[in-house]
Each structure stands twice: as C-alpha cells, then as structure tokens.
N, C-alpha and C positions, 0 to 999 in steps of 0.2 A: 472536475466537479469541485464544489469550493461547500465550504461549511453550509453557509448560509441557501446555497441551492439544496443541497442533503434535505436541511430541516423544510424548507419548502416540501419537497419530495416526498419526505415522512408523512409528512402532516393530513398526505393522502388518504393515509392506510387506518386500521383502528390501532388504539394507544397501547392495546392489549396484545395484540400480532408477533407471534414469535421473531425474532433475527438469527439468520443462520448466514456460513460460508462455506463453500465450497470445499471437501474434503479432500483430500493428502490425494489420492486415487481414484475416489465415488463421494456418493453421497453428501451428508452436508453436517457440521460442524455447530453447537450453537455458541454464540459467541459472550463473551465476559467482558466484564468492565477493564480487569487487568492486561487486555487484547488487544486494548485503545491506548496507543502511544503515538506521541510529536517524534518524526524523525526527518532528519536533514538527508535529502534525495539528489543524485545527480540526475538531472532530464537528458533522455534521449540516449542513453546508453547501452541500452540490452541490442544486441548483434543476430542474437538464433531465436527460429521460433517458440523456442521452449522458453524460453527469458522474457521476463517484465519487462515492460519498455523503460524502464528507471530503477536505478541502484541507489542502496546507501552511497552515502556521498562519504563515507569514510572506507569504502570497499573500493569505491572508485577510486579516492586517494591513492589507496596502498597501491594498484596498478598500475597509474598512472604514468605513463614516457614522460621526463620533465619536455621533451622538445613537442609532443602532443598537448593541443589545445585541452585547456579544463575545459570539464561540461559545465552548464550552468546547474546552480543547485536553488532549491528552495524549502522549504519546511511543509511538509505535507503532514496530515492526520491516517497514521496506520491501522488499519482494522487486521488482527493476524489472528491466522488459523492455526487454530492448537486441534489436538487429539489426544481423546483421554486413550 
C-alpha cells in the first residue's frame, strides 16, 4: 500500500475516528504521531511464520553472507506499536 492509496482509504471513514494497532499479545494500541517514521526495509526477507515478510534493511545488512544475494530495499512509512 503506498501513501497515496492510505489517504484514499482514509478518507472513507469520519475525520474524528479513533487509530489504533494491534497489541504486543491482544488488544489494541492507540497510536502517536512519534510512531510514524521513514525507514529503509529489505523486501522479502522474513523466513518463519512469526516474522514480517520484510526487515530493516540495516538488520539485514548486519546478517547478510557477502556470497548471498542482497535483498532489494526501499523506503517504507512505519506505523509501530508501543505499549504504555
């Protein structure tokens, strides 16, 4: 999903409508402006089902076999889940 589809999407709902994510274990999170960060992602990297299909791209780095192909990276928009 790309920015521009998001605000699309949004634009559905009312302007007032809470935003939450998905909690550590349950429930849900509400989320903050300091939650929203630019970070550089390797695509196609998560192996287990427990794992995101994509990593920081500087995690990937540090693991990386130099004789193993890099993954491609790009710049994605992070929404993260904190818990007070």
């Amino acid at each position: 999903m790309t920015v521009s589809e998001l605000i699309d999407l949004l634009r559905e709902y009312p302007a007032g409508l809470r935003v939450v994510v998905n909690g550590y274990e349950g429930g849900y999170d509400d989320l903050a402006p300091r939650q929203i960060s630019v970070v550089r992602i390797a695509l196609n990297t998560g192996v287990h089902d427990w794992e995101g299909r994509h990593e920081e791209a500087d995690l990937q780095d540090s693991r990386a076999d130099d004789a193993a192909p890099k993954a491609e990276t790009e710049e994605a928009l992070v929404l993260r889940r904190t818990s007070n």
